[in-house]
N, CA, C and O atoms as a GROMACS GRO file, in nm:
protein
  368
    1UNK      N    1   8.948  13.115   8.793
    1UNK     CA    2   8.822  13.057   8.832
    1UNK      C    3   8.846  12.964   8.950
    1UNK      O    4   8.924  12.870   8.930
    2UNK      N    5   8.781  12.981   9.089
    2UNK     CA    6   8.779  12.924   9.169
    2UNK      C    7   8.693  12.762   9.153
    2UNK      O    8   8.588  12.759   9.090
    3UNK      N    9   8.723  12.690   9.188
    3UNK     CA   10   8.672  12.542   9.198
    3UNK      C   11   8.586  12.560   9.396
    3UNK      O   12   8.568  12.656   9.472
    4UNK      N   13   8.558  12.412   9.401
    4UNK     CA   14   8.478  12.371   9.467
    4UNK      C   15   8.593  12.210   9.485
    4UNK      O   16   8.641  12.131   9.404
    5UNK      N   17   8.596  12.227   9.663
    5UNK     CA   18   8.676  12.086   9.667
    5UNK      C   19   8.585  11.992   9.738
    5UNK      O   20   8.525  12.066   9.817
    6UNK      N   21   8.540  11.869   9.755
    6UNK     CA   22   8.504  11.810   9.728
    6UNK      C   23   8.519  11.702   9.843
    6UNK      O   24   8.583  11.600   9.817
    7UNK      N   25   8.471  11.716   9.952
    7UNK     CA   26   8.540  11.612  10.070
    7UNK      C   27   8.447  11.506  10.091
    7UNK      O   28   8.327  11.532  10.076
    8UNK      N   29   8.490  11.360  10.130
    8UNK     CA   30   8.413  11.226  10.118
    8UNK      C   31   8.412  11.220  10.278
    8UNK      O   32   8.515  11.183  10.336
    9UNK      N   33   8.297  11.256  10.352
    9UNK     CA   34   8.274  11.231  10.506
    9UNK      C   35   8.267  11.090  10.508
    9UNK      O   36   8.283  11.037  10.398
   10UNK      N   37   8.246  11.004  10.620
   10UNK     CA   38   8.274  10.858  10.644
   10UNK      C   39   8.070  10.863  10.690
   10UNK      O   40   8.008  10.946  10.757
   11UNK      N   41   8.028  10.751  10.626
   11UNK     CA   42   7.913  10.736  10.667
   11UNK      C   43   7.848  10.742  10.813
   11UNK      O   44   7.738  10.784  10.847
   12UNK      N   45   7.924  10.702  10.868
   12UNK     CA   46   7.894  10.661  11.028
   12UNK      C   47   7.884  10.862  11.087
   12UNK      O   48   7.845  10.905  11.195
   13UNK      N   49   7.917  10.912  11.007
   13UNK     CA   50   7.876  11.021  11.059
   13UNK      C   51   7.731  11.119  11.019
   13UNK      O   52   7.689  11.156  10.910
   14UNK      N   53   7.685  11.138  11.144
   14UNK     CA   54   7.535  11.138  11.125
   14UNK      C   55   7.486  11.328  11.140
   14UNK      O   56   7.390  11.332  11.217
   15UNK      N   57   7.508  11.419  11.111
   15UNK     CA   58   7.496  11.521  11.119
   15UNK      C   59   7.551  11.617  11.009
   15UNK      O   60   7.648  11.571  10.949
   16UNK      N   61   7.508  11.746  10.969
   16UNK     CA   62   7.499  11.816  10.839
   16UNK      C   63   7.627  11.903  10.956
   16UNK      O   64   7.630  11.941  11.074
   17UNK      N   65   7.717  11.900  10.837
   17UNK     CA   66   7.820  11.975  10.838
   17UNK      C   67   7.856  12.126  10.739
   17UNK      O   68   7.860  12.135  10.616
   18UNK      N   69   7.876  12.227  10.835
   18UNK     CA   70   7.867  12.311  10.741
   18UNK      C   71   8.014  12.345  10.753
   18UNK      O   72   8.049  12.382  10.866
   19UNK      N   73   8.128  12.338  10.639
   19UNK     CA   74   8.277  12.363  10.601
   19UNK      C   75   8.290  12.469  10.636
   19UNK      O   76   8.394  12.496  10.695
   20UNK      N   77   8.188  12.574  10.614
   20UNK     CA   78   8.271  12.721  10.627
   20UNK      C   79   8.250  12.749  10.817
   20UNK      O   80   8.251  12.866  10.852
   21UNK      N   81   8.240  12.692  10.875
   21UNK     CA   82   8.219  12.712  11.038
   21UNK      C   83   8.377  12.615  11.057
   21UNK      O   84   8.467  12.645  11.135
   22UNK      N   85   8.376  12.514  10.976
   22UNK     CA   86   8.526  12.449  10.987
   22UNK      C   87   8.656  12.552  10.977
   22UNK      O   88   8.750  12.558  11.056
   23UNK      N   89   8.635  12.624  10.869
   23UNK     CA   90   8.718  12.645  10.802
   23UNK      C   91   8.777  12.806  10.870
   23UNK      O   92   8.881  12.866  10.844
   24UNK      N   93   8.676  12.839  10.952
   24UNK     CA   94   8.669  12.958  11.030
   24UNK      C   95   8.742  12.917  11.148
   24UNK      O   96   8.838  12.976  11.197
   25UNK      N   97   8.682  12.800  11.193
   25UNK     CA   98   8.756  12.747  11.290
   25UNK      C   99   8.899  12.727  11.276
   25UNK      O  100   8.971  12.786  11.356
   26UNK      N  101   8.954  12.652  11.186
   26UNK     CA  102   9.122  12.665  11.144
   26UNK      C  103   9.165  12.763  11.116
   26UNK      O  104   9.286  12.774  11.132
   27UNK      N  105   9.107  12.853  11.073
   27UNK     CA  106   9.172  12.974  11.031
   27UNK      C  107   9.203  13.046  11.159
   27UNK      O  108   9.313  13.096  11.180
   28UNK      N  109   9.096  13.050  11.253
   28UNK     CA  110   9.108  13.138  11.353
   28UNK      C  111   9.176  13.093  11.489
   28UNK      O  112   9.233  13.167  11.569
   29UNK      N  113   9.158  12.936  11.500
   29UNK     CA  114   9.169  12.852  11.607
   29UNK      C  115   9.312  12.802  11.594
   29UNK      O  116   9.405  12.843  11.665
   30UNK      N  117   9.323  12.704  11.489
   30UNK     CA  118   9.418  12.620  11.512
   30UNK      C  119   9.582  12.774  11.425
   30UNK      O  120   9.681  12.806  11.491
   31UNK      N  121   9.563  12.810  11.331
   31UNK     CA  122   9.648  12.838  11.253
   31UNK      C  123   9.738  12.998  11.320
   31UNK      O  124   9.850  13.034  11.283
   32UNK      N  125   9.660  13.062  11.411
   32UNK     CA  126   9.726  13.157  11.499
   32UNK      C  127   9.838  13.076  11.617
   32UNK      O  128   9.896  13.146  11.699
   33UNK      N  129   9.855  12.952  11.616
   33UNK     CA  130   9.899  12.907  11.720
   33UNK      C  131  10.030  12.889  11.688
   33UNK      O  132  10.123  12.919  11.762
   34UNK      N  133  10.046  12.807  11.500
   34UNK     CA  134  10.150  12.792  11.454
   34UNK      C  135  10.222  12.924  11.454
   34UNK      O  136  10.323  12.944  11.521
   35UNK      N  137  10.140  13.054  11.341
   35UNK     CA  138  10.171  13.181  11.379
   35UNK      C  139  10.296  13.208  11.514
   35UNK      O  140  10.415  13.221  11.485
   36UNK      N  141  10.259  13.211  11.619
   36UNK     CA  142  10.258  13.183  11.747
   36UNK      C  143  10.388  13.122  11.808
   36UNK      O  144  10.449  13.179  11.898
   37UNK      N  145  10.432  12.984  11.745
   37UNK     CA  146  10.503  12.925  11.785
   37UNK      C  147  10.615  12.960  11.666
   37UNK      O  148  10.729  12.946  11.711
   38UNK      N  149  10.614  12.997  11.534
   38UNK     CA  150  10.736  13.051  11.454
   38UNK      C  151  10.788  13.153  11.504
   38UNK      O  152  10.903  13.179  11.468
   39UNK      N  153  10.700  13.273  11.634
   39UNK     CA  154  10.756  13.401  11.653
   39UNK      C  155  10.831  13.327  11.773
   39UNK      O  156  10.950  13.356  11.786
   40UNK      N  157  10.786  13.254  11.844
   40UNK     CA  158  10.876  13.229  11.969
   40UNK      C  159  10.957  13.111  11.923
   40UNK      O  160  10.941  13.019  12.003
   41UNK      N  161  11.024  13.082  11.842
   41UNK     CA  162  11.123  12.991  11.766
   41UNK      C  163  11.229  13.066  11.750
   41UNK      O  164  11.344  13.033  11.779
   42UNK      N  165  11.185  13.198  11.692
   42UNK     CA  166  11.298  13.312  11.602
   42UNK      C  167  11.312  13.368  11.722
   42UNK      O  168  11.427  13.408  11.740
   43UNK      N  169  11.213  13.394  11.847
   43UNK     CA  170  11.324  13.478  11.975
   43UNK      C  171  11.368  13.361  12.051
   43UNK      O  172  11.427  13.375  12.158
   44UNK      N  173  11.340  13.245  12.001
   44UNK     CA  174  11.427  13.196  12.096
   44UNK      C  175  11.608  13.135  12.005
   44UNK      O  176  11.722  13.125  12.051
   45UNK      N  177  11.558  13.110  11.885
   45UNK     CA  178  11.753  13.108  11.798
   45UNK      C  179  11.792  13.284  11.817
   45UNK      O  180  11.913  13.305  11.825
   46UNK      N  181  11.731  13.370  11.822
   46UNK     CA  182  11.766  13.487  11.829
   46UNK      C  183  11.863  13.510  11.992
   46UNK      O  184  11.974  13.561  12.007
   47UNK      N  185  11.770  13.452  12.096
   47UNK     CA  186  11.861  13.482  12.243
   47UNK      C  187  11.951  13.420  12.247
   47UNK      O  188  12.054  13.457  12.304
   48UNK      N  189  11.933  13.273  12.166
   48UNK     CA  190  12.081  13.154  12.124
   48UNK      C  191  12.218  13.226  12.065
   48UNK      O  192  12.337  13.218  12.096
   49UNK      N  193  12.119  13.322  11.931
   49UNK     CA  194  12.236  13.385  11.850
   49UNK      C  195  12.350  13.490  11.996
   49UNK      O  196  12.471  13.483  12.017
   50UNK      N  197  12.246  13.572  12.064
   50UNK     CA  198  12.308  13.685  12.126
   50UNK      C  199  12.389  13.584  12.268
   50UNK      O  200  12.504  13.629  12.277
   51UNK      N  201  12.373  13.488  12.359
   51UNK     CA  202  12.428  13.443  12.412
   51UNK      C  203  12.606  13.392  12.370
   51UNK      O  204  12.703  13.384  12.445
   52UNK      N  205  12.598  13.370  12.246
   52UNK     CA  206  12.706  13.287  12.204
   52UNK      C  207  12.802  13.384  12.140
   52UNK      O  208  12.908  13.354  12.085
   53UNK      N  209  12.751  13.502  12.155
   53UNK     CA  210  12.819  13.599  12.099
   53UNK      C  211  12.826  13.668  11.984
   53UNK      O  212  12.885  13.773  11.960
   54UNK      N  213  12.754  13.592  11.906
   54UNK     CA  214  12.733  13.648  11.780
   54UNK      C  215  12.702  13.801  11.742
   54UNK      O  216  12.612  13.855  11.808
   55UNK      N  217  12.786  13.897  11.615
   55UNK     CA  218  12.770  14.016  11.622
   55UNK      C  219  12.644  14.076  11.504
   55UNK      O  220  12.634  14.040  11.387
   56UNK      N  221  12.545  14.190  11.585
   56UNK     CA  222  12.481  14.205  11.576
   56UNK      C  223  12.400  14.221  11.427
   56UNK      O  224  12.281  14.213  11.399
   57UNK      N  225  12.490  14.240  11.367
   57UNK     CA  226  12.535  14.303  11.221
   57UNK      C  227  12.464  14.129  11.139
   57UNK      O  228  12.370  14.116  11.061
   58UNK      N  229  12.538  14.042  11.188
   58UNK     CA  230  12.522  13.872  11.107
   58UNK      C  231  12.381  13.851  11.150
   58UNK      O  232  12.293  13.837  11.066
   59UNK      N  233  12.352  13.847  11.299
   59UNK     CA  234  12.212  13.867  11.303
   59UNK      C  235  12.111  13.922  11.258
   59UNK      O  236  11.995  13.880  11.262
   60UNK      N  237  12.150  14.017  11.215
   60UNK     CA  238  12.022  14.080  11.126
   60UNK      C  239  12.037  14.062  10.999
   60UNK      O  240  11.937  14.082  10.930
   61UNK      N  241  12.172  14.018  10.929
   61UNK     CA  242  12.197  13.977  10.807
   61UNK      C  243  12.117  13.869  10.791
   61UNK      O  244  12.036  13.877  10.699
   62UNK      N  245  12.116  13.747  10.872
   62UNK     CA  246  12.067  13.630  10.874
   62UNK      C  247  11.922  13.637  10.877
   62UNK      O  248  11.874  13.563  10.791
   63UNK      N  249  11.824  13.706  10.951
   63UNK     CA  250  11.748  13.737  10.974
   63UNK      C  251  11.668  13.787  10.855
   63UNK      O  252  11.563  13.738  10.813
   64UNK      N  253  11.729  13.885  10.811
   64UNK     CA  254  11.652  13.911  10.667
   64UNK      C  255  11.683  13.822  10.521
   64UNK      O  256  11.625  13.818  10.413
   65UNK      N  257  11.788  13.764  10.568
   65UNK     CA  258  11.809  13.639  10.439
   65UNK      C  259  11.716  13.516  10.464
   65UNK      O  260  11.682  13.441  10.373
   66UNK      N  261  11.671  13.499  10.609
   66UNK     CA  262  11.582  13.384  10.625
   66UNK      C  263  11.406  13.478  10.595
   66UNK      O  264  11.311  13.434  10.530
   67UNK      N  265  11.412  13.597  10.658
   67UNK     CA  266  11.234  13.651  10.590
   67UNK      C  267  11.269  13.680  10.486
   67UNK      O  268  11.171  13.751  10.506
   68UNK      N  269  11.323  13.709  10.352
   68UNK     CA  270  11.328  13.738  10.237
   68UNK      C  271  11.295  13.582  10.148
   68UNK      O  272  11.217  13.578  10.053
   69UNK      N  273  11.358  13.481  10.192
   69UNK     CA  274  11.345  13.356  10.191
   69UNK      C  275  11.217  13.307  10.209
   69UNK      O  276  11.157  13.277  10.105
   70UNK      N  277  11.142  13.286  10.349
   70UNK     CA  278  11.009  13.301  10.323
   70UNK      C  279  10.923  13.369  10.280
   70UNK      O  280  10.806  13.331  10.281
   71UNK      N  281  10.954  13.464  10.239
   71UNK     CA  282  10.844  13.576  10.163
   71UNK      C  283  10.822  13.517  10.058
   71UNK      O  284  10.710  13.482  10.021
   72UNK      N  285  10.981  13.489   9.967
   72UNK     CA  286  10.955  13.419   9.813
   72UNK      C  287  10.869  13.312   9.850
   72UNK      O  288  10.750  13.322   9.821
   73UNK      N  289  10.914  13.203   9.915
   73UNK     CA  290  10.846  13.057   9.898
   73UNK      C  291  10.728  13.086   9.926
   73UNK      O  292  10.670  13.079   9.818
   74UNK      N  293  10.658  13.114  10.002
   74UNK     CA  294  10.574  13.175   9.995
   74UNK      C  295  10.428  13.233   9.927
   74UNK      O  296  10.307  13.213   9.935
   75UNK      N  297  10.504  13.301   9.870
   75UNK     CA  298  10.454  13.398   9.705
   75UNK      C  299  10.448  13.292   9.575
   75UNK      O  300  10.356  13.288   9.493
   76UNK      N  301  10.565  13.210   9.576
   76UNK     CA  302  10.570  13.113   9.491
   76UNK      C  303  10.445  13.018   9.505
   76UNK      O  304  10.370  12.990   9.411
   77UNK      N  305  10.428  12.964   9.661
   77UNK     CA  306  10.312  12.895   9.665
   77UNK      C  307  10.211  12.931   9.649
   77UNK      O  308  10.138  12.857   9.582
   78UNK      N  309  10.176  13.013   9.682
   78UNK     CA  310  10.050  13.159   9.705
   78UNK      C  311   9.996  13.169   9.529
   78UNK      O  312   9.885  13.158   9.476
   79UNK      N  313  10.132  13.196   9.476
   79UNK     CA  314  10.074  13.159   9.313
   79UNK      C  315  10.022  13.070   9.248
   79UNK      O  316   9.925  13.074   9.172
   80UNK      N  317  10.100  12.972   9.283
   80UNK     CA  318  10.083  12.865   9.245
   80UNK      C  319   9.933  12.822   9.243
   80UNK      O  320   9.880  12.764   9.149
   81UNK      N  321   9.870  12.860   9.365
   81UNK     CA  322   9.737  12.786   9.410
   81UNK      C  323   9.640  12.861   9.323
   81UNK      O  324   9.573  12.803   9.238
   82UNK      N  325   9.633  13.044   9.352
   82UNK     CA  326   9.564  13.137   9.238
   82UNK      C  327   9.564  13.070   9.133
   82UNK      O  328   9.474  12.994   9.096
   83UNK      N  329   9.677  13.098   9.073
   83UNK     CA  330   9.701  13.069   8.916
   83UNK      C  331   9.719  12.960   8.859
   83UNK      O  332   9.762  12.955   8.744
   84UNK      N  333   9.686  12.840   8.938
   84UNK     CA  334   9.671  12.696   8.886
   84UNK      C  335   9.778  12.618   8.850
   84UNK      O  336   9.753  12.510   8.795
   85UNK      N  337   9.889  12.648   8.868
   85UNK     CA  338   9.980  12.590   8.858
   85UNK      C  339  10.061  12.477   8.930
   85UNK      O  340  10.180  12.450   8.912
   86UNK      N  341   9.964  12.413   9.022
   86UNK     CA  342  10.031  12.366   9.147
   86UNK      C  343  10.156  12.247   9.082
   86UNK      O  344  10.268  12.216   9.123
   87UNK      N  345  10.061  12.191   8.942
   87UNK     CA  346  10.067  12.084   8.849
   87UNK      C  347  10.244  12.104   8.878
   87UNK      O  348  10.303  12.021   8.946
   88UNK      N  349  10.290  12.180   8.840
   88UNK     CA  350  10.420  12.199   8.799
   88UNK      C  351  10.545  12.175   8.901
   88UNK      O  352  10.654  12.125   8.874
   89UNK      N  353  10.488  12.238   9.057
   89UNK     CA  354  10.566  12.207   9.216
   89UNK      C  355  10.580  12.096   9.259
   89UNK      O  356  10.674  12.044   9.318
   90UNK      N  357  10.445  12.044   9.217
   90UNK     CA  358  10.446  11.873   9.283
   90UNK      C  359  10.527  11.808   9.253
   90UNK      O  360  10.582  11.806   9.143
   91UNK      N  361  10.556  11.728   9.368
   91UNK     CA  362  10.745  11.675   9.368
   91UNK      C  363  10.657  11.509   9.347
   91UNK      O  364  10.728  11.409   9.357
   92UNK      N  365  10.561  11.498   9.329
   92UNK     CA  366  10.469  11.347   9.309
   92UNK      C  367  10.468  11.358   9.151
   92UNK      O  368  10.411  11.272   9.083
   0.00000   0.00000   0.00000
């Protein structure tokens, strides 16, 4: 069962806000950028890896031990939020 969250705007603000035009907006605006900047992170330790010599074989070893890695955490969080469990991750 999905909930309803619950945000406290600051009075001084004077206009009807509609969340889901927000929320379209981050999704589409701000969150492709991060997207964005993780792919040009990994080609850029990737041209680091191939400059320094590193053989090709460790690179792609590494490579799929770091996306296999985020896939779990990931999935773990991804659950967590579905299935209500966040209770249990929180390091608070």
């Amino acid at each position: 069962m999905a909930g309803h969250i619950t945000l406290k705007m600051p009075q001084a603000f004077s206009g009807d806000v509609d969340m889901r035009v927000d929320a379209f907006w981050d999704l589409f605006v701000y969150q492709p950028w991060f997207f964005i900047m993780g792919i040009l992170s990994e080609l850029s330790a990737a041209h680091y890896v191939q400059t320094r010599g590193v053989a090709l074989s460790a690179l792609r070893r590494g490579t799929l031990i770091f996306s296999l890695t985020t896939i779990l955490v990931t999935a773990i969080f991804v659950a967590a939020i579905v299935f209500d469990f966040v209770d249990k991750l929180s390091f608070f």
